[in-house]
LOKE-745216 format. One record per residue (C-alpha): residue number from 1; x, y, z. Coordinates in steps of 0.1 Angstrom, whole numbers, plus 2048, in hexadecimal, padded with zeros to 3 digits. Layout:
REM LOKE-745216
{num=NUM	xx=X	yy=Y	zz=Z}
...
END
This chain:
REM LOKE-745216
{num=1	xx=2F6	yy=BA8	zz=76F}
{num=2	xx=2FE	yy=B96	zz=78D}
{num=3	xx=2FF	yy=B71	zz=789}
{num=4	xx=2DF	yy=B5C	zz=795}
{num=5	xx=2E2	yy=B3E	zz=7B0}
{num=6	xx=2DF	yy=B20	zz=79E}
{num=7	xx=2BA	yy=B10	zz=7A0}
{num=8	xx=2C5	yy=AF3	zz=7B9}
{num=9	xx=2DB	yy=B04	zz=7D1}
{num=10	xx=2D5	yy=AF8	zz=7F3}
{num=11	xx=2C7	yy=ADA	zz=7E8}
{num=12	xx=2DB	yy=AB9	zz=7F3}
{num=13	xx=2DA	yy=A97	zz=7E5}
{num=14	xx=2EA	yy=A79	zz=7EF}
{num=15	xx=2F2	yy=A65	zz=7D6}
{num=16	xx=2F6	yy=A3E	zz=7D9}
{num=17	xx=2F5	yy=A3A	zz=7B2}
{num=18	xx=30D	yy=A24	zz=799}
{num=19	xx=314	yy=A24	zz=772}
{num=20	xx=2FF	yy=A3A	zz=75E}
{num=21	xx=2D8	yy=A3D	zz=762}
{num=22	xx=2D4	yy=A48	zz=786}
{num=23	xx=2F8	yy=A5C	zz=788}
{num=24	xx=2EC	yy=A70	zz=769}
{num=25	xx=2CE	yy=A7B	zz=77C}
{num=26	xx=2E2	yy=A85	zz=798}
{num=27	xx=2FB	yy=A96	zz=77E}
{num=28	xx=2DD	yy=AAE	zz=775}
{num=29	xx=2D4	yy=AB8	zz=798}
{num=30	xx=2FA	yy=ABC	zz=79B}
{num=31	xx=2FD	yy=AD3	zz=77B}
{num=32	xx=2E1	yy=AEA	zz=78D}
{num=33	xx=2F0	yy=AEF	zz=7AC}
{num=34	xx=2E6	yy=AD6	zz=7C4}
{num=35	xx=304	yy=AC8	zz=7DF}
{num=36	xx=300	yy=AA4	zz=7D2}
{num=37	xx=316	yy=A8D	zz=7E8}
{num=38	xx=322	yy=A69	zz=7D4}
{num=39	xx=31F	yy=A50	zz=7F1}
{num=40	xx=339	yy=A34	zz=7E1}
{num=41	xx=347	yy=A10	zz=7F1}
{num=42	xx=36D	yy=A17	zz=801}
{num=43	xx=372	yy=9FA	zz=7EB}
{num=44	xx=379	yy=A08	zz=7C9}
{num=45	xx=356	yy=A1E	zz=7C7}
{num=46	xx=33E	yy=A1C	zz=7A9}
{num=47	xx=350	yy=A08	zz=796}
{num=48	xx=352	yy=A1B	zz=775}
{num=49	xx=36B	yy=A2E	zz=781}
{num=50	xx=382	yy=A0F	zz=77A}
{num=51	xx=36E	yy=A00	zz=75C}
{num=52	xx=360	yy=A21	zz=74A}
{num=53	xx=370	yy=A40	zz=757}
{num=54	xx=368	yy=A59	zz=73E}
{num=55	xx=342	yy=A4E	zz=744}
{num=56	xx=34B	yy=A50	zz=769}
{num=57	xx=35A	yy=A75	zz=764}
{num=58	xx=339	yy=A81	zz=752}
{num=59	xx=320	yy=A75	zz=769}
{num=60	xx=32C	yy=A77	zz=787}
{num=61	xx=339	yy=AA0	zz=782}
{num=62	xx=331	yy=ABC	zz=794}
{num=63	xx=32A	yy=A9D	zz=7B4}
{num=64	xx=346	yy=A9B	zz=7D5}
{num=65	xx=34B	yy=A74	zz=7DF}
{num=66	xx=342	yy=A64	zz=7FF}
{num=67	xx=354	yy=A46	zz=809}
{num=68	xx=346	yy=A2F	zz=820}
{num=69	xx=341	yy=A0D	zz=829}
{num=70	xx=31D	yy=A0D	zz=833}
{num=71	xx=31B	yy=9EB	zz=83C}
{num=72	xx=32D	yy=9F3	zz=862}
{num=73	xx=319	yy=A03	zz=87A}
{num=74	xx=32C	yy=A1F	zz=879}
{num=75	xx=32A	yy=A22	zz=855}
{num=76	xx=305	yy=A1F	zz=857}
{num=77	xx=300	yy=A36	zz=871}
{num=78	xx=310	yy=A51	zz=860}
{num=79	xx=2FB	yy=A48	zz=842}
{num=80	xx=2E1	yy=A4E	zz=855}
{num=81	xx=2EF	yy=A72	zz=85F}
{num=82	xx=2F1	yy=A79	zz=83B}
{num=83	xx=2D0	yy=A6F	zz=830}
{num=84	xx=2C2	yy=A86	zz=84B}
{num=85	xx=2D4	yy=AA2	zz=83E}
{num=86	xx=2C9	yy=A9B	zz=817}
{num=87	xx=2AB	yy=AAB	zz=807}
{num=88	xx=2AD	yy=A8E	zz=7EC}
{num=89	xx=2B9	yy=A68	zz=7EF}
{num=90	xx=2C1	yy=A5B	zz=7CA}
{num=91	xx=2C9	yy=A35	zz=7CE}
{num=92	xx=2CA	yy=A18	zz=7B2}
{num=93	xx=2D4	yy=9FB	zz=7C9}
{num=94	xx=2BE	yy=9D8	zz=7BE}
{num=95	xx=298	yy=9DB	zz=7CB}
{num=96	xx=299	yy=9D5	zz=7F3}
{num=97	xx=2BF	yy=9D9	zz=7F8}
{num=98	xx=2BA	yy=9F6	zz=807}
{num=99	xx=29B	yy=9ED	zz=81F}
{num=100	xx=2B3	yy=9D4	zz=82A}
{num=101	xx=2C9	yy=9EB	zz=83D}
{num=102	xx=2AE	yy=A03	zz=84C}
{num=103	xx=2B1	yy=A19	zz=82D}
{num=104	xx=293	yy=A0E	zz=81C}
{num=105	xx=27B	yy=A2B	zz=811}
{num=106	xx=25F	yy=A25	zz=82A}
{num=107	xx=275	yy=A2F	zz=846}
{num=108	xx=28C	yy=A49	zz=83C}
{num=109	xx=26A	yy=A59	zz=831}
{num=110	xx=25D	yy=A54	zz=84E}
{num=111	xx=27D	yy=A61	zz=861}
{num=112	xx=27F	yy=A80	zz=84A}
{num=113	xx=25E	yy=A87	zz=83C}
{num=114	xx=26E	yy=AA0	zz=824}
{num=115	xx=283	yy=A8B	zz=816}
{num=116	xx=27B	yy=A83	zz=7F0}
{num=117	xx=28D	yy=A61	zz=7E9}
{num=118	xx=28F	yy=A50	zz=7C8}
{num=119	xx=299	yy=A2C	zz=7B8}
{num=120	xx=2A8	yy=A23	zz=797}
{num=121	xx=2A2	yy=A00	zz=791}
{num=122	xx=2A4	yy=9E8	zz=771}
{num=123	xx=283	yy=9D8	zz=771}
{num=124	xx=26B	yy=9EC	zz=78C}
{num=125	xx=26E	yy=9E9	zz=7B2}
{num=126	xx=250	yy=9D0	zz=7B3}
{num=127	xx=244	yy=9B2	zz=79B}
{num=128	xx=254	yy=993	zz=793}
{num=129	xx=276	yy=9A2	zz=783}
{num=130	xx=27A	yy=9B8	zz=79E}
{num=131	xx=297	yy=9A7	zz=7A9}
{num=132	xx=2AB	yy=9A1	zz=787}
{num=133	xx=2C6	yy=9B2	zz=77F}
{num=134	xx=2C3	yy=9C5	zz=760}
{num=135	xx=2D9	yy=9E4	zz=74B}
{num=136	xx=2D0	yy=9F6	zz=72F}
{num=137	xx=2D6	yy=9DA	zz=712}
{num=138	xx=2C3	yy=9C1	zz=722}
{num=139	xx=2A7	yy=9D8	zz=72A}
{num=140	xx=2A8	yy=9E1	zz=705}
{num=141	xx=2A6	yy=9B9	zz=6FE}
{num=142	xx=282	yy=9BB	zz=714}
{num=143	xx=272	yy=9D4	zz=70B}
{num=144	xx=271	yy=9CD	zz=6E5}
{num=145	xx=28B	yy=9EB	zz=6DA}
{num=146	xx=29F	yy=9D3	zz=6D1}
{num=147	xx=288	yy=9C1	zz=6B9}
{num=148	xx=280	yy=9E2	zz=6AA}
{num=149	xx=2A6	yy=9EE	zz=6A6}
{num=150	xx=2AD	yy=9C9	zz=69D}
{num=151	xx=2C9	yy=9C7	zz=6B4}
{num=152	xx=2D2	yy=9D3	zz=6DA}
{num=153	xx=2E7	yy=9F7	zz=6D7}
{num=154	xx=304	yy=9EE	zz=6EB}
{num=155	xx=314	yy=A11	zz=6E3}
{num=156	xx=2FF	yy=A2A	zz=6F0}
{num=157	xx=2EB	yy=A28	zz=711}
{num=158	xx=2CC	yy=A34	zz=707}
{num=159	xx=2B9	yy=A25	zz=71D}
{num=160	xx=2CC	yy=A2F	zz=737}
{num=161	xx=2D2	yy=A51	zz=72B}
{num=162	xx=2AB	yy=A55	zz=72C}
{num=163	xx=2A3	yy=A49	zz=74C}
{num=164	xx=2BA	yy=A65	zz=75D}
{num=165	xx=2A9	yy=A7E	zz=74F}
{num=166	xx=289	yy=A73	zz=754}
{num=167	xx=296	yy=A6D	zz=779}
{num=168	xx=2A5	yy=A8F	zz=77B}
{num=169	xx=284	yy=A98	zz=76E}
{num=170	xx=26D	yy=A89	zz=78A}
{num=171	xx=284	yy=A8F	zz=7A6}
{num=172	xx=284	yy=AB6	zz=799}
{num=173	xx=25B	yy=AB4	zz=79D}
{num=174	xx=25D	yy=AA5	zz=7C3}
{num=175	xx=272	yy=ABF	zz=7CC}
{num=176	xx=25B	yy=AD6	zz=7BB}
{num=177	xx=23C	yy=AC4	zz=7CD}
{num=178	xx=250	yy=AC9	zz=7EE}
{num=179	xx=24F	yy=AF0	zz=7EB}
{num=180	xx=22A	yy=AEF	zz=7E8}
{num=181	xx=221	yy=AD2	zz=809}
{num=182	xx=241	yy=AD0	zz=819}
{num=183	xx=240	yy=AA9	zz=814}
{num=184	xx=25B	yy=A93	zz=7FF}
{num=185	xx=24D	yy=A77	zz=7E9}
{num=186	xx=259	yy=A56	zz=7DD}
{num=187	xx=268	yy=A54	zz=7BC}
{num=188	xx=26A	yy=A37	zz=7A6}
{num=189	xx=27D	yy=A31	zz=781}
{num=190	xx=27F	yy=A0F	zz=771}
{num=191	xx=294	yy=A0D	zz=752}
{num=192	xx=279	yy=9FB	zz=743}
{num=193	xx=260	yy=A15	zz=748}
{num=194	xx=27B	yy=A2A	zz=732}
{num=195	xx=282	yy=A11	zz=717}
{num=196	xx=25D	yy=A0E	zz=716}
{num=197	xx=255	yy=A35	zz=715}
{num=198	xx=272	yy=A3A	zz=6FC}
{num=199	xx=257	yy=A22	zz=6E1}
{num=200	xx=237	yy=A36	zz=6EA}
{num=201	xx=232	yy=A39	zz=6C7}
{num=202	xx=238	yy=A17	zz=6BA}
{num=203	xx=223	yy=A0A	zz=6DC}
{num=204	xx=205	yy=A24	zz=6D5}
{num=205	xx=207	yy=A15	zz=6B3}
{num=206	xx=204	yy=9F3	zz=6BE}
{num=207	xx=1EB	yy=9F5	zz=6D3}
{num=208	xx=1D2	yy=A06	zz=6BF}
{num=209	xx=1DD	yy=9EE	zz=69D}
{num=210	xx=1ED	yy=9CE	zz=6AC}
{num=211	xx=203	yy=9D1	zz=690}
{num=212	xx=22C	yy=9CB	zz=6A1}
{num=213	xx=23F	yy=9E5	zz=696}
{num=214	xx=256	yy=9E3	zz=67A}
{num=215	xx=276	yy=9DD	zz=67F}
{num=216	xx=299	yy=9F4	zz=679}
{num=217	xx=29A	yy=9DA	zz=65A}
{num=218	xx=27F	yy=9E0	zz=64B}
{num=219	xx=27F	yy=A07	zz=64E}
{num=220	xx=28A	yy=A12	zz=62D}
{num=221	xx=268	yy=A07	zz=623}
{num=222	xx=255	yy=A17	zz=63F}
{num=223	xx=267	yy=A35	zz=639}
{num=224	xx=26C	yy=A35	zz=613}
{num=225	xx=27B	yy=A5B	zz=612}
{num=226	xx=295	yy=A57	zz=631}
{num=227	xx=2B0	yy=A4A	zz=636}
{num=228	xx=2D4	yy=A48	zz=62D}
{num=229	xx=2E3	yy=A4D	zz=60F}
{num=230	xx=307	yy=A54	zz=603}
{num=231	xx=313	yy=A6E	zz=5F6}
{num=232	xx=333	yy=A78	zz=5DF}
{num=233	xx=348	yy=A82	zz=601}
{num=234	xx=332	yy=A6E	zz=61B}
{num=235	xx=310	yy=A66	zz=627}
{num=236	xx=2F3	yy=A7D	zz=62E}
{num=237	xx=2D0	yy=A72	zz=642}
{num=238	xx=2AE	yy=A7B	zz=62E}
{num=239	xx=291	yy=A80	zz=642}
{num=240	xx=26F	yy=A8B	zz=630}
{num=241	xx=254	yy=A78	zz=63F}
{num=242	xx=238	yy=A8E	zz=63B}
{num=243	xx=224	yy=A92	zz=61A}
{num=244	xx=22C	yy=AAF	zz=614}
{num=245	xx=252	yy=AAD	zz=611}
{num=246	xx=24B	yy=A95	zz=5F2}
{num=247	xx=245	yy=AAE	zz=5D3}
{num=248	xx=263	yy=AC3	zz=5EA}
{num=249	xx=27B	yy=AA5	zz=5E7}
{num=250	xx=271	yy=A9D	zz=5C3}
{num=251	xx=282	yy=AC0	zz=5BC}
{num=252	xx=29E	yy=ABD	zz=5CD}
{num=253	xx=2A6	yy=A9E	zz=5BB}
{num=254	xx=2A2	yy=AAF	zz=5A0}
{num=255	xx=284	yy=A9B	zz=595}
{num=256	xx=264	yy=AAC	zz=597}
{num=257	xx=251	yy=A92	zz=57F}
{num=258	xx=252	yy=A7B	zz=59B}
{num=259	xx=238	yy=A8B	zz=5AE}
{num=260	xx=221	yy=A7D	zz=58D}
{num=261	xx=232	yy=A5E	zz=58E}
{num=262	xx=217	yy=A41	zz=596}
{num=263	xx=22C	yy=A2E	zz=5A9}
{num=264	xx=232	yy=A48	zz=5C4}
{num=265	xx=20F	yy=A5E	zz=5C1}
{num=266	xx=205	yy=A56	zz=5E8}
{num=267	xx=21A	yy=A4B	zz=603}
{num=268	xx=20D	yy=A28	zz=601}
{num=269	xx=21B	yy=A23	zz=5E0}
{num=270	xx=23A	yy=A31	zz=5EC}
{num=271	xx=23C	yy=A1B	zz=607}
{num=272	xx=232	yy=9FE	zz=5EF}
{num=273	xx=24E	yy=A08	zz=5D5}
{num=274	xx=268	yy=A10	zz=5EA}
{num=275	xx=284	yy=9FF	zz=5DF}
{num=276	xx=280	yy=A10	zz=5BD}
{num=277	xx=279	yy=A32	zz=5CC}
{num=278	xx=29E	yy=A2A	zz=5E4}
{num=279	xx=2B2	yy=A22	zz=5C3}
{num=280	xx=2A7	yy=A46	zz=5B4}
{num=281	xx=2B2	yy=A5B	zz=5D6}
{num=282	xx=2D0	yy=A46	zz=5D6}
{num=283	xx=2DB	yy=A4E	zz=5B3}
{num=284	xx=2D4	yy=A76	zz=5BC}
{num=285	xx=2E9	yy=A77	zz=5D9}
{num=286	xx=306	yy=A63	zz=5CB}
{num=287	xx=303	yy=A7D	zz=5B2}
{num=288	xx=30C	yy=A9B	zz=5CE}
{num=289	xx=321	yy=AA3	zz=5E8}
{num=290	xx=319	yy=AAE	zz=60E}
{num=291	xx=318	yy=AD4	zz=605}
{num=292	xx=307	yy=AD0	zz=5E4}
{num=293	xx=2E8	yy=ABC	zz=5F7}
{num=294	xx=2EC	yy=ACF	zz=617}
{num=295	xx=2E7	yy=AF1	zz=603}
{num=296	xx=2C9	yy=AE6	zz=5EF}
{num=297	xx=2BB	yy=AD5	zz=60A}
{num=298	xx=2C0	yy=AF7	zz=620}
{num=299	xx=2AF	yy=B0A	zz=604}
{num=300	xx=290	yy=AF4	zz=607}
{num=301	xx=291	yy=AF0	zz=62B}
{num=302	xx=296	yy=ACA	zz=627}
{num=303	xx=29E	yy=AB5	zz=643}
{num=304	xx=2C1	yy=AA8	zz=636}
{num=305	xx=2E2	yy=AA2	zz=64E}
{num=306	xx=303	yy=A97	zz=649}
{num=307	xx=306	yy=A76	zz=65F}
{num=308	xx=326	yy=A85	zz=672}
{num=309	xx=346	yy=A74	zz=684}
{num=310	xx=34D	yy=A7F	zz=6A5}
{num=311	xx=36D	yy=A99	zz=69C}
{num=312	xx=353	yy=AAA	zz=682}
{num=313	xx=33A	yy=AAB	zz=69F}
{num=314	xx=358	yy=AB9	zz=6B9}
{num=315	xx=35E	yy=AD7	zz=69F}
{num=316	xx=338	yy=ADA	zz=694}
{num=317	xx=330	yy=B05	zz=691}
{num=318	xx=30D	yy=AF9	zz=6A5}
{num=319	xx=31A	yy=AE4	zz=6BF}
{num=320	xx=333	yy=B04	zz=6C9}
{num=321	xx=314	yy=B19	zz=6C4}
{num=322	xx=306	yy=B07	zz=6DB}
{num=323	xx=321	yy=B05	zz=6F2}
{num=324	xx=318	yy=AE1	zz=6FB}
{num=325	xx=33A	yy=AD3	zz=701}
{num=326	xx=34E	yy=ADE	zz=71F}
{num=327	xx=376	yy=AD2	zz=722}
{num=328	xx=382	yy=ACC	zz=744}
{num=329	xx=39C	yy=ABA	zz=759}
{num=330	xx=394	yy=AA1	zz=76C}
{num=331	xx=3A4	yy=A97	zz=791}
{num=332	xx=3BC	yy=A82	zz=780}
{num=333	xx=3C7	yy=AA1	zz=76A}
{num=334	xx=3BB	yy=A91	zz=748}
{num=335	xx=3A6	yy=AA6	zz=731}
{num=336	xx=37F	yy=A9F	zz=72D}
{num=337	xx=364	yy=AAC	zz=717}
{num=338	xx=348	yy=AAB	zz=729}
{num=339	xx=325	yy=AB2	zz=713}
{num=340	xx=30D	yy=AC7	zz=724}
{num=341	xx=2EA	yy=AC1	zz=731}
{num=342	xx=2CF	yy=AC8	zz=716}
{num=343	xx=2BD	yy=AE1	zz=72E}
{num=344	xx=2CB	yy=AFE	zz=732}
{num=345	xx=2C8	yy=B1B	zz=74A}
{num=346	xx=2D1	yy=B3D	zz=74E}
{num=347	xx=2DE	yy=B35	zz=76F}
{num=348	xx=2F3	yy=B19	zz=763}
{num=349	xx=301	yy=B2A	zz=748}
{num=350	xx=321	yy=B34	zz=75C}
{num=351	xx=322	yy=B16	zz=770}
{num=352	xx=343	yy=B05	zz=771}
{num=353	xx=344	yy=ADD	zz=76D}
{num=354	xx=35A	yy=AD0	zz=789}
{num=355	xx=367	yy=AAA	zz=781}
{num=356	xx=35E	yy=A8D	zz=78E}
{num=357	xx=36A	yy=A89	zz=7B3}
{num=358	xx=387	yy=A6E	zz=7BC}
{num=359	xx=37A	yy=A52	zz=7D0}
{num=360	xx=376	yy=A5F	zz=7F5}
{num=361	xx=37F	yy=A81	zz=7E9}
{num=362	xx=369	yy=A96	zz=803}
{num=363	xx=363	yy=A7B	zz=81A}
{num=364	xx=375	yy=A8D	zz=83A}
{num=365	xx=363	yy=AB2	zz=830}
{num=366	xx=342	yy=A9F	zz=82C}
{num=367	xx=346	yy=A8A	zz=84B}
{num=368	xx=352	yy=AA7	zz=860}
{num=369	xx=335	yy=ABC	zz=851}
{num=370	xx=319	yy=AA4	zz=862}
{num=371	xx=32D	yy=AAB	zz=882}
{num=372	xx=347	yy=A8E	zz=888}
{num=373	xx=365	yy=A9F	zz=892}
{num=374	xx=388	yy=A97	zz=885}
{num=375	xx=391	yy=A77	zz=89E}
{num=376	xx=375	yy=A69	zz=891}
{num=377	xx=377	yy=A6F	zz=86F}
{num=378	xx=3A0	yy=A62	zz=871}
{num=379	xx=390	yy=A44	zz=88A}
{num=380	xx=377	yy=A39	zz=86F}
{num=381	xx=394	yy=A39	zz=84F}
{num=382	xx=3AA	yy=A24	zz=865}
{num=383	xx=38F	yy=A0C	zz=86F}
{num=384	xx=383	yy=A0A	zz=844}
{num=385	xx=35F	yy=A1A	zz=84C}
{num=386	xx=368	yy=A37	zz=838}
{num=387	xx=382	yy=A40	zz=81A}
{num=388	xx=394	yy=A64	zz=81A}
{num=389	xx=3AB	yy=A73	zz=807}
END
């Protein structure tokens, strides 16, 4: 079967994008085909490359870098150039920056009325906190995942994380939208629209009780039949939330009677009695090792996983199923496992993940693409508008 093109091919995006939210989005159109073009300061470019590279490697793949000091005239007139050329304009400058410079939405809209251009901020492009400066801990702080979690995640950027693909995602429908009318749109993600969306639950719940939500402390008694608990040679995760899973996880305990037991006939109770019901699940599992409660839990399909390190995750048989982690080299020759997008297609199957680009790596075949011929191109290095290598 002959291969398929991959579902973005001929699509090009220019990306003025830094860290992780907005360059992830961009990573996704990149991963289906699209010609997205990293517009980076000569200076050093998004700096991640310096402060987190590997982060740097897996967002910014499959992308070619741009170079270019777009605060000259020059550099802002080939800015210009490229933006004309672009199907999408991804940018997560500070509300207004942009506008600033003549590269504000209203006008390049109005200059290219097929253009779909879209803004990552921190707080929202309008309102009071417009203007702060914000990242994914400090958005977590504000939008009350913290309180929940009872401290800010500084580890993983899930914020962050989330707002690209929900950019990815909008940015996928304007494009879509464009087929039909012929007419881009403006796009807008805030990452405290995400953090916000990531606690629909907890928010639906408030607003219809006006209780707060517990908090990660107090979730053992929420949740009286998840959880942690150790385990001979580690430490598994229980989850059996619904009612049904109670007389189910009285047997696999090996305690049947429970399900008669007063204390723990409804889920109130259980909830009420929770400590109690904790000390008998933890006296079980201590009692059994990762295969022994794996197995039984299998046979009763049982929601029960071994809390993993990441070698055990590296080797897992489902992860290779899955084939979600690629190995390549990047430009400096170091090896990288990039994970793969959650999404997959048919047509991506077979795609190869090229490595992040060096700073300024296709600045002169970029350049010379939009129609600047070489003396200009070497004219514009020597005078620091662009970076080439």
């Amino acid at each position: 079967m002959a291969l398929q093109s991959r579902p973005l091919e001929g699509v090009r995006v220019v990306d003025m994008t830094v860290v992780m939210a907005a360059p992830s989005a961009t990573m996704f159109l990149a991963d289906l085909g699209a010609d997205v073009l990293k517009v980076e300061n000569v200076t050093g470019g998004d700096f991640t490359r310096a402060s987190q590279p590997y982060l740097f490697e897996v967002v910014n793949r499959n992308k070619r870098s741009v170079a270019v000091d777009f605060t000259t005239e020059s550099g802002r007139e080939l800015l210009q150039r490229l933006i004309g050329t672009a199907d999408v304009l991804v940018q997560g400058l500070r509300p207004g920056a942009l506008v600033a410079r003549g590269f504000g939405p209203e006008e390049m809209m109005r200059q290219y009325p097929r253009l779909i251009y879209a803004s990552l901020s921190a707080f929202g492009q309008r309102g009071p906190g417009a203007e702060r400066r914000g990242v994914d801990a400090v958005v977590q702080a504000e939008s009350g995942m913290a309180w929940i979690m009872g401290q800010v995640n500084h580890r993983l950027g899930l914020v962050d994380a989330s707002a690209g693909i929900a950019l990815s995602q909008a940015i996928l429908a304007a494009l879509f939208k464009r087929e039909r009318d012929g007419l881009g749109d403006l796009v807008e993600i805030s990452l405290l629209d995400t953090a916000l969306w990531l606690q629909m639950f907890e928010y639906a719940a408030f607003g219809a009780t006006g209780q707060v939500p517990v908090t990660a402390a107090s979730m053992r008694t929420f949740f009286p039949t998840s959880g942690h608990y150790e385990v001979r040679d580690g430490r598994v995760y229980l989850a059996a939330n619904q009612e049904k899973e109670w007389p189910v996880l009285c047997d696999l305990i090996g305690q049947p009677e429970l399900t008669d037991d007063p204390r723990f006939a409804t889920r109130a109770l259980r909830v009420q009695h929770a400590e109690a019901l904790h000390e008998i699940l933890s006296i079980y599992f201590l009692g059994t090792t990762l295969d022994e409660v794996m197995n039984e839990a299998k046979l009763r399909s049982m929601m029960v996983s071994p809390i993993l390190d990441y070698p055990a995750v590296v080797s897992h048989p489902q992860v290779a199923a899955n084939d979600s982690l690629r190995s390549v080299t990047s430009a400096r020759g170091e090896p990288i496992t990039q994970v793969r997008a959650p999404g997959r297609l048919r047509s991506e199957a077979e795609g190869v993940y090229r490595p992040a680009p060096e700073l300024g790596a296709d600045t002169a075949s970029v350049v010379r693409e939009l129609g600047y011929s070489d003396e200009q191109v070497a004219q514009m290095v020597g005078d620091g508008t662009l970076r080439a290598i």
